[in-house]
C-alpha positions as MATLAB code, in Angstrom:
seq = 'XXXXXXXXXXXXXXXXXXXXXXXXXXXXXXXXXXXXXXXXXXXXXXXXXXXXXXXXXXXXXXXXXXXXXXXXXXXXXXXXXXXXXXXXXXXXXXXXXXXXXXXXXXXXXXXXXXXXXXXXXXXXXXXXXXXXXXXXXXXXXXXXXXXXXXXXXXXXXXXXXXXXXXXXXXXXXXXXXXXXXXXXXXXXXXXXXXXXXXXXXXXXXXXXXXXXXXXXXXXXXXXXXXXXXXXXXXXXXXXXXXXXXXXXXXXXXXXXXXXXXXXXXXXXXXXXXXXXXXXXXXXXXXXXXXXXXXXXXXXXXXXXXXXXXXXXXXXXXXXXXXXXXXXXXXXXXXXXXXXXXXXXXXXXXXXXXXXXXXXXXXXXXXXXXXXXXXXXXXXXXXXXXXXXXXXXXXXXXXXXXXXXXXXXXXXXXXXXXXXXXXXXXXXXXXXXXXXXXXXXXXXXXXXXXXXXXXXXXXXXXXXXXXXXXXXXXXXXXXXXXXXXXXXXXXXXXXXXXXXXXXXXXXXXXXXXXXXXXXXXXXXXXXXXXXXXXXXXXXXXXXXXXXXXXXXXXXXXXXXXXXXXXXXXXXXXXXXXXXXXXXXXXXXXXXXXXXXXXXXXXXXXXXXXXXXXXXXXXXXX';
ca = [
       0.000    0.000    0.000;
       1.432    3.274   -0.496;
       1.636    6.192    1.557;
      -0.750    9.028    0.738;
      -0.144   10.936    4.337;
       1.746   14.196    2.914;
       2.643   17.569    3.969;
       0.480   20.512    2.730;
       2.808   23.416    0.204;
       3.125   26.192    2.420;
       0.586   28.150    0.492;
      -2.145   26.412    0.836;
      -1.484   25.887    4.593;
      -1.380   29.743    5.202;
      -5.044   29.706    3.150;
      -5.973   27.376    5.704;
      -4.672   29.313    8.616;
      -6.378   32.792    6.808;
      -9.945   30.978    7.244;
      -9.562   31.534   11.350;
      -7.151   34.546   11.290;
      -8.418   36.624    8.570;
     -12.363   35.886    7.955;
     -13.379   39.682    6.753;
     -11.561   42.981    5.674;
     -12.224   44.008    9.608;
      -9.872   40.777   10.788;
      -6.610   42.521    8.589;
      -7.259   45.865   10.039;
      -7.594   44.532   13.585;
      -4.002   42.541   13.177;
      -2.457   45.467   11.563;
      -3.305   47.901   13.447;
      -2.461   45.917   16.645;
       1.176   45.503   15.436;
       1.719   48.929   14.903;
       0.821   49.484   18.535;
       3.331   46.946   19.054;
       5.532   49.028   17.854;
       5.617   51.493   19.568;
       3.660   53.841   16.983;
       2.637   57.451   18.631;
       0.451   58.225   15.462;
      -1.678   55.812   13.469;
      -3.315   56.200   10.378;
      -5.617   53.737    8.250;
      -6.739   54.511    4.495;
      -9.731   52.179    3.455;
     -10.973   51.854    0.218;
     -14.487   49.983   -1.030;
     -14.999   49.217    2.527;
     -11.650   47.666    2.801;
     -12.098   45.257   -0.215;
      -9.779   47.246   -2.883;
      -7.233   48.837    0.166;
      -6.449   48.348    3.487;
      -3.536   50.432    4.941;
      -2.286   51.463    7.987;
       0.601   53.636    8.278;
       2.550   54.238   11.610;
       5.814   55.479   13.058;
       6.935   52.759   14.595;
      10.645   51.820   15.305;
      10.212   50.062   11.799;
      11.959   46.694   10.696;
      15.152   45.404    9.439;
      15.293   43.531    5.707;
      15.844   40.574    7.000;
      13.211   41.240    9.754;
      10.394   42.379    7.203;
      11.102   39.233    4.946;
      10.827   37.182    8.446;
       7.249   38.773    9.304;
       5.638   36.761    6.310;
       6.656   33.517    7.398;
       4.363   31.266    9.923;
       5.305   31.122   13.537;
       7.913   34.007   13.248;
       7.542   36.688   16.204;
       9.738   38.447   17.982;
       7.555   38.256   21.575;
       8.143   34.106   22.309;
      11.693   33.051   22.985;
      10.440   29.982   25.608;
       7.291   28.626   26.590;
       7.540   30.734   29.786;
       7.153   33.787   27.689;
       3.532   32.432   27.536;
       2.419   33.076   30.376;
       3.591   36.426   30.490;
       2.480   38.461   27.699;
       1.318   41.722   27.518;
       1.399   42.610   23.335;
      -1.317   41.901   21.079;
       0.457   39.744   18.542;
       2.729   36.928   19.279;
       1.300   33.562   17.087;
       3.501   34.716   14.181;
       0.208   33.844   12.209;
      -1.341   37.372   10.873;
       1.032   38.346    8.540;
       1.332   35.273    6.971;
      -2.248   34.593    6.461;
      -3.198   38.212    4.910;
      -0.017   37.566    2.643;
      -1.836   34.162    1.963;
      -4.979   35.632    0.730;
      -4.030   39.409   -0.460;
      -1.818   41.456   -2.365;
       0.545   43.209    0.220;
       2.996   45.663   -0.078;
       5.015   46.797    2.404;
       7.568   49.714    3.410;
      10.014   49.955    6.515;
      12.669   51.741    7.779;
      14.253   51.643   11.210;
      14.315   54.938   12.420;
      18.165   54.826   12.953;
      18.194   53.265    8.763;
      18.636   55.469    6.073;
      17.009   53.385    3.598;
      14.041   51.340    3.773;
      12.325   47.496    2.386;
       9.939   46.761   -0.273;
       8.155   44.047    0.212;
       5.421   42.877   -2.683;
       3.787   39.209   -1.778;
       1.032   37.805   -3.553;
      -0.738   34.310   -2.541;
       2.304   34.175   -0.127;
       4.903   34.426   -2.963;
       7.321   37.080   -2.922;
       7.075   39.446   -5.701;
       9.695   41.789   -5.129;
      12.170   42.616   -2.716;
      13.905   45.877   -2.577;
      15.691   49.015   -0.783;
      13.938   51.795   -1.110;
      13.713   55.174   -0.012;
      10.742   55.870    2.314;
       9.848   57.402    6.314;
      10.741   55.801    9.717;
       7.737   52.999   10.591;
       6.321   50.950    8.490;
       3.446   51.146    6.097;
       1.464   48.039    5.067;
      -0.810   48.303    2.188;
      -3.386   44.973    1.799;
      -4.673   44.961   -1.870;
      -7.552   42.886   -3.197;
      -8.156   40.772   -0.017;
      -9.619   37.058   -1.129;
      -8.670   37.774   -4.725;
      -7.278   34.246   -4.973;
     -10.228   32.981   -2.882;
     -12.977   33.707   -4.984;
     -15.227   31.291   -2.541;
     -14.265   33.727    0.583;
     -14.975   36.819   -1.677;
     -18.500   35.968   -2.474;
     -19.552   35.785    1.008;
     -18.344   39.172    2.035;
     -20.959   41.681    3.058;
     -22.086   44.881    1.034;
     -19.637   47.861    1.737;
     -21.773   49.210    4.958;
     -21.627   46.081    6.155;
     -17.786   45.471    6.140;
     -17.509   48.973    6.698;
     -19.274   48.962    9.972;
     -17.098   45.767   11.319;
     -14.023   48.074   10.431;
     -15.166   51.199   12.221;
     -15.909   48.728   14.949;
     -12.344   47.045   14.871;
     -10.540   50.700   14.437;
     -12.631   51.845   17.832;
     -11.883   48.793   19.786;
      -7.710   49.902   19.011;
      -8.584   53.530   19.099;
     -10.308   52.942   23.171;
      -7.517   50.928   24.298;
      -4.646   53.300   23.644;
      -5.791   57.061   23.933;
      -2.318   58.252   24.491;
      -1.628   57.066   20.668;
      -3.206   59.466   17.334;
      -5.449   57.922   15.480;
      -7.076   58.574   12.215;
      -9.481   56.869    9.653;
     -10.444   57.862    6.565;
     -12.840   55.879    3.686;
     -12.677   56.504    0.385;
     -10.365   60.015    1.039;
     -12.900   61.478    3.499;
     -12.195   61.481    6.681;
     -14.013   59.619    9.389;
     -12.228   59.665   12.895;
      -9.271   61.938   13.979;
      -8.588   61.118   17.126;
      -6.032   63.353   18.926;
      -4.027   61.717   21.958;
      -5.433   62.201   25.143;
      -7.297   60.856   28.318;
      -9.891   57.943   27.873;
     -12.422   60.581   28.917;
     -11.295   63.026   26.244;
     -11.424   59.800   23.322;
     -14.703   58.430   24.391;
     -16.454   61.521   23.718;
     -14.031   62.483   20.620;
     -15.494   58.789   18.831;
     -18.968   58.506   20.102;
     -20.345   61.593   20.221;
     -20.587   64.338   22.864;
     -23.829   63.668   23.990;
     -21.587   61.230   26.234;
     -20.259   63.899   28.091;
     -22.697   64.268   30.034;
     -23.668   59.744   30.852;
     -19.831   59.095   31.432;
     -19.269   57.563   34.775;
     -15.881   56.765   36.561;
     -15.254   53.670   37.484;
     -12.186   52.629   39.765;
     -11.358   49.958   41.946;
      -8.004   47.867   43.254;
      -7.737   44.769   44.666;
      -4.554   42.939   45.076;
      -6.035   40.014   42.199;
      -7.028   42.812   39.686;
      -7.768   46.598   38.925;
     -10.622   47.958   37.202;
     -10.462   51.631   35.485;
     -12.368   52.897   32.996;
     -16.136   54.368   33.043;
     -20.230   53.182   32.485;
     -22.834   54.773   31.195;
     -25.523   56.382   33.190;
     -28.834   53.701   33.377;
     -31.160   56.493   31.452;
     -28.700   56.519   28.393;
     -29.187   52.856   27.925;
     -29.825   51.616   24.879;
     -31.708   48.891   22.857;
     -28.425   47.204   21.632;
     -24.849   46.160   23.219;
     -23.050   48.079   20.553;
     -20.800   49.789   22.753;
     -19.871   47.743   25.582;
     -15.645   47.133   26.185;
     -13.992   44.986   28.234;
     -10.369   45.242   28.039;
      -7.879   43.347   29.905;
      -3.986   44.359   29.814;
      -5.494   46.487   27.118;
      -6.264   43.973   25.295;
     -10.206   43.608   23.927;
     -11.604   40.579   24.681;
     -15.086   39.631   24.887;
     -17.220   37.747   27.868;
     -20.600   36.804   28.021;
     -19.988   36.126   32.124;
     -18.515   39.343   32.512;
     -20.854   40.907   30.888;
     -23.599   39.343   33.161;
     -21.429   41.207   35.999;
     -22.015   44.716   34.682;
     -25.659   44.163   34.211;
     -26.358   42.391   37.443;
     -24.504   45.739   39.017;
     -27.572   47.807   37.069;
     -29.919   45.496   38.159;
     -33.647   47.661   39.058;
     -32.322   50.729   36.888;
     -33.315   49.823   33.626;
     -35.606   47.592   31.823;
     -34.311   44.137   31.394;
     -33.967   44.485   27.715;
     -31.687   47.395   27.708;
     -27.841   47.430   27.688;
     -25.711   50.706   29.095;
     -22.765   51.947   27.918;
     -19.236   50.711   29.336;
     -15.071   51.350   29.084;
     -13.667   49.144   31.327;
     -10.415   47.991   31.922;
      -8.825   45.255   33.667;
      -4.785   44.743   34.651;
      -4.033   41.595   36.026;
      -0.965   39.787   36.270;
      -0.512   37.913   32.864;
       0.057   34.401   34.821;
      -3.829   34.609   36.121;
      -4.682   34.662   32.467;
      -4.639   32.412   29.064;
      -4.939   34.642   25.921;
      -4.000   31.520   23.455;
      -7.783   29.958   23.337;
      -8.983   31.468   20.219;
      -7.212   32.266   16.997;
      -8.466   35.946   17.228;
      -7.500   36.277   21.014;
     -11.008   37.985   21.830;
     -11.370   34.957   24.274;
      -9.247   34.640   27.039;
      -9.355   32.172   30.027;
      -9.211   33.429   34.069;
      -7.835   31.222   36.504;
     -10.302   32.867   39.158;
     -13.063   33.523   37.376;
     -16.046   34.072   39.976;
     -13.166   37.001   42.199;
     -13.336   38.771   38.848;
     -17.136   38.209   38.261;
     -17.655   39.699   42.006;
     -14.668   42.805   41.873;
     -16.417   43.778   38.101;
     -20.023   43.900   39.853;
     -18.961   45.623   43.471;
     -16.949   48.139   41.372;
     -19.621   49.037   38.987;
     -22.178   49.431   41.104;
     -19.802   51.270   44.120;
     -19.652   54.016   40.797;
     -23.384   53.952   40.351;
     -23.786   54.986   43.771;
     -20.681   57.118   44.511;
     -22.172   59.080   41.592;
     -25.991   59.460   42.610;
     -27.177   57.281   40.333;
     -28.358   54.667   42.530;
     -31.475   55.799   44.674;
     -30.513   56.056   48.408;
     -32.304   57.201   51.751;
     -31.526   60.866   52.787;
     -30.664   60.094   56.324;
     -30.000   63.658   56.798;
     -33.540   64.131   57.065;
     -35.589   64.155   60.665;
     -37.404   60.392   60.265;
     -38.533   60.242   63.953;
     -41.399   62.009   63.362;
     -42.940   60.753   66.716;
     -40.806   62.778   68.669;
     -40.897   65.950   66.251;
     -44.939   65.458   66.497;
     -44.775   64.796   70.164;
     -42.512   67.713   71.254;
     -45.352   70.151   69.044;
     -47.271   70.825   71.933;
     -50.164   72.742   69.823;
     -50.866   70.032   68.078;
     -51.343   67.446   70.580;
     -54.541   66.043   69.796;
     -56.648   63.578   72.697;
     -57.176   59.941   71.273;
     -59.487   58.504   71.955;
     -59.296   54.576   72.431;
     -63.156   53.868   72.461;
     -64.202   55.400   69.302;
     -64.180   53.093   66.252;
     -62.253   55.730   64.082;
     -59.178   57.577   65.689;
     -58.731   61.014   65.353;
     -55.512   62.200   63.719;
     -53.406   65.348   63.230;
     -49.786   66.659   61.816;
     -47.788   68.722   63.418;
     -48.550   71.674   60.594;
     -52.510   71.203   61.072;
     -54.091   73.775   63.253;
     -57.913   72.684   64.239;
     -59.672   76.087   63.464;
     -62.410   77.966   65.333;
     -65.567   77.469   64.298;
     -67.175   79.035   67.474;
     -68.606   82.196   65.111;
     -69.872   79.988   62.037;
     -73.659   81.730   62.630;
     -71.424   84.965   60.865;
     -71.274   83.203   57.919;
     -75.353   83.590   57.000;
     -74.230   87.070   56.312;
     -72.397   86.134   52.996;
     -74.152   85.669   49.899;
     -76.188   82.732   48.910;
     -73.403   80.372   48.182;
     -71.828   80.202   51.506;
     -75.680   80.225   53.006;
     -75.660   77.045   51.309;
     -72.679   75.271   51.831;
     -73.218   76.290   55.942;
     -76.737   74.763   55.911;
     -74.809   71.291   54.338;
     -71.953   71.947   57.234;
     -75.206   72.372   59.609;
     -76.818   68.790   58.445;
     -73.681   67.290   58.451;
     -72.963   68.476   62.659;
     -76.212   67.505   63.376;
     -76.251   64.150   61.782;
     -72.715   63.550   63.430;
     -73.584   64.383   66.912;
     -76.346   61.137   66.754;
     -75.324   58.230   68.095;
     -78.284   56.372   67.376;
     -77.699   53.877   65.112;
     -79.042   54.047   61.459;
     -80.635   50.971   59.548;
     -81.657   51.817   55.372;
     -84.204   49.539   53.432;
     -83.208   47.404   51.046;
     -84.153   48.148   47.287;
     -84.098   44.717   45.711;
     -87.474   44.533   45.873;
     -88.550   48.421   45.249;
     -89.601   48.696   41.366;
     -89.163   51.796   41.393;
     -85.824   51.938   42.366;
     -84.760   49.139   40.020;
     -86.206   51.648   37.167;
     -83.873   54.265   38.271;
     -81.017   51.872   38.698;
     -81.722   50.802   35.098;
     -81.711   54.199   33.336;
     -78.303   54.415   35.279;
     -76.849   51.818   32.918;
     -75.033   52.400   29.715;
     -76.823   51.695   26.781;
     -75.195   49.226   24.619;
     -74.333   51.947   21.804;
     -73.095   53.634   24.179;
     -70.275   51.536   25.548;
     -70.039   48.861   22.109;
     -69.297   45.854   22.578;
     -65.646   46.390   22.906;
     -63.697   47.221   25.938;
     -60.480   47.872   27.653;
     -59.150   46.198   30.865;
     -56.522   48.150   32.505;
     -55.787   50.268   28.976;
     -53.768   46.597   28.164;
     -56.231   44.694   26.565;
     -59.537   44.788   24.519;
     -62.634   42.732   25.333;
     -64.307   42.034   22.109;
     -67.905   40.234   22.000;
     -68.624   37.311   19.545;
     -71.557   35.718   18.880;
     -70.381   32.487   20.181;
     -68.418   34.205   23.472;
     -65.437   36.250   24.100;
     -62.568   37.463   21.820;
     -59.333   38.959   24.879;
     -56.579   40.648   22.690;
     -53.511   41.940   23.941;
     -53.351   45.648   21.883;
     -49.738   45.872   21.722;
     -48.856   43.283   19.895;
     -52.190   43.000   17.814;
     -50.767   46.303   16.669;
     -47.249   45.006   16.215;
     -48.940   42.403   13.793;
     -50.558   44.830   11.950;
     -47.992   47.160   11.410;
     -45.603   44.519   10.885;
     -47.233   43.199    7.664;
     -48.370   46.708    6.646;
     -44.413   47.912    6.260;
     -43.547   44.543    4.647;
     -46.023   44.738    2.139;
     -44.417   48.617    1.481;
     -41.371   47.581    1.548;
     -41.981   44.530   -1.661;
     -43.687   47.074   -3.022;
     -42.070   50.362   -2.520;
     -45.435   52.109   -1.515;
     -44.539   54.155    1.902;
     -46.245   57.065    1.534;
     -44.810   60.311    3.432;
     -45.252   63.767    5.233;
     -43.257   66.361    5.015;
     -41.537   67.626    8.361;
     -42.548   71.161    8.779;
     -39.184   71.724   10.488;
     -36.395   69.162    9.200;
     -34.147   67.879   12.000;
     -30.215   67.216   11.450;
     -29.525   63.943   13.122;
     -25.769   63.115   14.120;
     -24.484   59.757   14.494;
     -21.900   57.551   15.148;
     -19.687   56.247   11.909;
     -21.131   52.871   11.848;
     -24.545   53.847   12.346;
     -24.258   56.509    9.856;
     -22.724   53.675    7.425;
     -25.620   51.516    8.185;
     -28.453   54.200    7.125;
     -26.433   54.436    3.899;
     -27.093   50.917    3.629;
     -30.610   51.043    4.426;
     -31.370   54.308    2.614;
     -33.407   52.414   -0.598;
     -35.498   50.513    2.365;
     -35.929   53.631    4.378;
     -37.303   56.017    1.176;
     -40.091   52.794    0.774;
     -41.359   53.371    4.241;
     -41.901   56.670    3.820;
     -38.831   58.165    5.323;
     -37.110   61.198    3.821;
     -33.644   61.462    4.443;
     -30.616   63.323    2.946;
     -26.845   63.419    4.005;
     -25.621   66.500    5.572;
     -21.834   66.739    6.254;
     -19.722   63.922    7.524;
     -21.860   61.040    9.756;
     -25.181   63.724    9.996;
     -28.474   63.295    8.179;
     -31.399   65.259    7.904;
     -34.585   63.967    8.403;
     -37.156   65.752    5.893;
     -39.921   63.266    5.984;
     -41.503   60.602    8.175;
     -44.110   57.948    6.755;
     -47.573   59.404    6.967;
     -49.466   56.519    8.883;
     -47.511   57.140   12.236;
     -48.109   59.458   14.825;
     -45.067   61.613   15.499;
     -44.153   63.375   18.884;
     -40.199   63.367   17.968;
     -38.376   62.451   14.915;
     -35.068   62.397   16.191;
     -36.265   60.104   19.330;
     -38.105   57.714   16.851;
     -35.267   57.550   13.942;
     -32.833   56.757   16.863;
     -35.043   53.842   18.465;
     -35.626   52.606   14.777;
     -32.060   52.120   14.754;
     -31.394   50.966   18.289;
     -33.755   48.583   17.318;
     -32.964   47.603   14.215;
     -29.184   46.590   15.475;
     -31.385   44.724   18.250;
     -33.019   42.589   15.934;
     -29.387   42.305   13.800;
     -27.665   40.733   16.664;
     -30.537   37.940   17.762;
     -32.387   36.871   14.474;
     -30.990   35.587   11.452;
     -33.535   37.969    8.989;
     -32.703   40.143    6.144;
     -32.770   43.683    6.149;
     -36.390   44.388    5.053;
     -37.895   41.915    7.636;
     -35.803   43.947   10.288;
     -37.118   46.812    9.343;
     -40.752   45.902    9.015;
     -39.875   44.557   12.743;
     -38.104   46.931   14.181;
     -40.251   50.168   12.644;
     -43.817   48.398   13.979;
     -41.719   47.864   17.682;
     -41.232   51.309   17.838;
     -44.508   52.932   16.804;
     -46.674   50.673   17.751;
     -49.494   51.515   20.715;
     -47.853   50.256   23.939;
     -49.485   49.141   27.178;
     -51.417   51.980   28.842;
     -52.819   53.610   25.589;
     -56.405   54.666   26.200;
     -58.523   53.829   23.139;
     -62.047   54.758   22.158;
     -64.615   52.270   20.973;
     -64.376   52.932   16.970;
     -60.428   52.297   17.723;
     -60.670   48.764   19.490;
     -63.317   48.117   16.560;
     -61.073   48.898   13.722;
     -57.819   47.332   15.434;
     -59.742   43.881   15.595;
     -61.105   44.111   12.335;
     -57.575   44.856   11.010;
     -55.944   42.145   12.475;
     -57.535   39.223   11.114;
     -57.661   40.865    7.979;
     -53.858   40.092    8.653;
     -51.990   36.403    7.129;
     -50.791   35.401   10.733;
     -53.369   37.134   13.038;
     -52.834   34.454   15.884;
     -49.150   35.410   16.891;
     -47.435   38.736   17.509;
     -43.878   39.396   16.748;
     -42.144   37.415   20.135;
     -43.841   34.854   19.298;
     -46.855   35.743   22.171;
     -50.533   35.327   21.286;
     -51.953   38.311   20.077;
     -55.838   36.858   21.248;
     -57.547   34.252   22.780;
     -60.980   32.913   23.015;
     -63.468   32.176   25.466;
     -66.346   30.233   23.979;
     -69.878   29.493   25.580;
     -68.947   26.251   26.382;
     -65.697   27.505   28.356;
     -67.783   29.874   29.919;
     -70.554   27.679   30.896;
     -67.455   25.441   32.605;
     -66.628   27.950   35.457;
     -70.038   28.053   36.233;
     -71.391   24.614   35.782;
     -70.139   21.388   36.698;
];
């Protein structure tokens, strides 16, 4: 028999190796960008180009690389940061596999430029499918420059699944922030296509927060700081009222490293426990330095995963320390002890208002310090005034003279008077007066059949409707629209503004008008006509809040989200006080719908109660 057990060419083993390392445009940036921190780069800059697909460069000044060292940084398993398998367990740079390079080279076009800053001359480098092109000196600045070209252009397979350009572009901008948070003492810049997206100047985390999110943070940032002898925490949360719809922006960082951590993650929520709704996720920057020997980075190929040896101590110093900043900074309710509680003794010390109880009487007379029983020893005075007051003193009068009885009172009863039955009858609603449609606690609508009961629950009967009204616009492009009497300018965040790109065409078919105005702002011109508008921003916002909701936990394409996410947020919610013609129409529009039974979480949206199920509570 022979052998057919053989070793794989070196090319198609970095391929291999690019499937885990390098899976999107985002997954080059991230490695590149994380050796230029490496290197000890005080100013970064990244050029993208058809969302990373055509170009991917970062440029940095670095201390740069030798020949022999750039020709190294191709190969698999080269590094400079693992000498011994001691090294392991001690390492505090992002790159060490010797794997990134490789694998881009594997799957791009990559040229690169480096020069020592001690060098007067530089390397070329040109690989292609991991071959080397060209190899040269070459005149060019201190740090290194590394240019990706046509990523998966000899994986045609990889290619195809890429994402549109939003997409991709809004992993990138998520990538570049990630670097950006966990070094603000190092210059960053981004720009797409030549314009410019982030320059971020060096500064405190504070300062760079605010700089690439917005400055509507300025106001929701909260410090967080705690030390323990296992692990410190620095960084800052987001106030519980600024909490938003999706975990977007939410950073853990340890040894500056990004990682993420679903148990973590539980920490900081359980720490915000009671001050937001359960479905809402705050804002958080937080950083962790631990000694690198409590730690395993090397459990995932991307090193976002990382293993603690003590992971419930972590769990429990993330949780105290979040919530100890909640509550340092007045966020968390607390008990004014500052005030005078004992009320007792503040009552009993008032000596005016010390009242006589009396322990015989069936109701126990009662009075605050601040009440003052007034004299009503010249009340015959008041028969003076005009008519009015005559009248209201001769109801004061019955009422004395009824209370000074203590005869006791017996009444008739009126079961059996006709005549009061008549007048108890002309009390009662007539029936087109009241329908035969209801609301119980302004939650759901009582609907009567001819065979029994119909119970819906309004919100997400609405959700239904709405839900299969936008689809239907959105096949067919039929959103109609009203103008905004006063347009509003809406900023946003890079990826989100990427994303509304994206989602323009779908947007225009619901009936929203919307125009770009300067880098990452829109303006909002027109809203679709069938919804009832308070605040455009506030509803555009939650659309999108929503929207990356619905992204993140369903597998659904981008119209179905936003049929979804659009009839969440404008739908009637609990508490909505309808009038009879409403709770009539809603009903009627429901089953008029293809899936009336079921709301969008899956709930009911009615249920029935027959004769026969009626007749059962009452008869055995």
């Amino acid at each position: 028999m022979s052998d057919i057990i053989q070793l794989l060419p070196d090319a198609i083993a970095n391929q291999i190796a690019a499937g885990e390392v390098v899976q999107r445009p985002a997954s080059a940036l991230k490695e590149m960008m994380e050796n230029a921190v490496d290197a000890g780069a005080s100013q970064i800059q990244v050029l993208i180009k058809d969302a990373g697909k055509t170009l991917l460069q970062v440029i940095d000044d670095g201390k740069g690389m030798s020949s022999t060292d750039a020709r190294m940084s191709f190969e698999r398993h080269a590094t400079s940061k693992i000498r011994t398998s001691q090294d392991l367990f001690a390492i505090k740079t992002f790159g060490f596999r010797g794997e990134a390079m490789a694998s881009i080279g594997a799957v791009a076009q990559v040229e690169m430029k480096t020069r020592p800053h001690d060098a007067e001359l530089g390397t070329l480098i040109c690989i292609e499918g991991s071959e080397v092109k060209k190899q040269e000196m070459v005149a060019c600045g201190a740090g290194t420059s590394i240019a990706v070209k046509n990523l998966f252009y000899n994986v045609p397979a990889r290619r195809n699944f890429l994402k549109s350009n939003p997409v991709e572009m809004k992993h990138i901008v998520e990538e570049f922030q990630r670097v950006a948070l966990s070094y603000p003492d190092i210059s960053f810049s981004l720009l797409q296509n030549d314009m410019e997206l982030f320059k971020l100047a060096p500064g405190k985390l504070s300062q760079r927060i605010v700089a690439m999110f917005g400055k509507n943070y300025q106001g929701q940032l909260v410090a967080c700081k705690e030390e323990t002898p296992h692990v410190s925490i620095r960084g800052y949360v987001g106030k519980p009222e600024q909490a938003r719809k999706s975990r977007g922006e939410q950073f853990f960082f340890v040894n500056n490293r990004y990682i993420k951590s679903n148990y973590l993650n539980h920490a900081v929520s359980n720490a915000y426990e009671g001050l937001m709704p359960s479905d809402n996720y705050p804002f958080y920057a937080l950083f962790l330095d631990i000694d690198p020997s409590h730690i395993d980075i090397n459990v995932h190929p991307t090193k976002t995963e990382i293993k603690f040896d003590d992971e419930r101590t972590i769990y429990a110093v993330v949780r105290s320390a979040v919530k100890q900043a909640l509550g340092a900074h007045n966020v968390v309710p607390t008990l004014d002890f500052s005030l005078d509680v004992n009320f007792t003794e503040t009552w009993k010390n008032d000596e005016s208002s010390k009242t006589e109880v009396s322990q015989e009487n069936s109701y126990k007379k009662f009075s605050t310090p601040t009440f003052r029983k007034q004299d009503v020893s010249g009340w015959e005075r008041m028969f003076e005034q005009n008519a009015i007051e005559s009248t209201i003193d001769s109801s004061r009068k019955a009422w004395k003279q009824e209370d000074s009885e203590e005869e006791m009172m017996t009444f008739s009863s009126k079961v059996n008077n006709e005549a009061e039955l008549t007048a108890a009858k002309e009390q009662i609603p007539a029936k087109d007066d009241t329908g035969a449609t209801f609301q119980i606690e302004l939650t759901y609508i009582v609907a009567q059949m001819a065979s029994g009961l119909l119970i819906l629950d309004q919100q997400a009967t609405h959700e239904r409707i709405l839900y299969e009204r936008y689809l239907r616009q959105l096949q067919n492009t039929l959103g109609a629209s009203q103008q905004c009497l006063f347009p509003q300018s809406l900023s946003l965040s890079p990826a989100d503004f990427a994303l509304v790109m994206d989602l323009q065409g779908e947007l225009n078919s619901l009936g929203f008008v919307i125009s770009e105005f300067g880098a990452n702002t829109i303006v909002i011109n027109g809203m679709p006509a069938d919804i009832y508008i308070n605040n455009e921003k506030a509803l555009f916002e939650g659309l999108l809040e929503q929207f990356k909701h619905f992204k993140s936990e369903l597998s659904i394409d981008n119209k179905e989200n936003l049929a979804r996410s659009l009839a969440k947020k404008s739908a009637l919610k609990k508490g909505s006080k309808l009038n009879a013609q409403e709770m009539v129409t809603l009903v009627g529009q429901l089953f008029a719908c293809q899936n009336p039974n079921y709301g969008l979480s899956g709930n009911k949206t009615f249920i029935k109660l027959d004769l026969n199920k009626l007749n059962s509570f009452f008869f055995r």
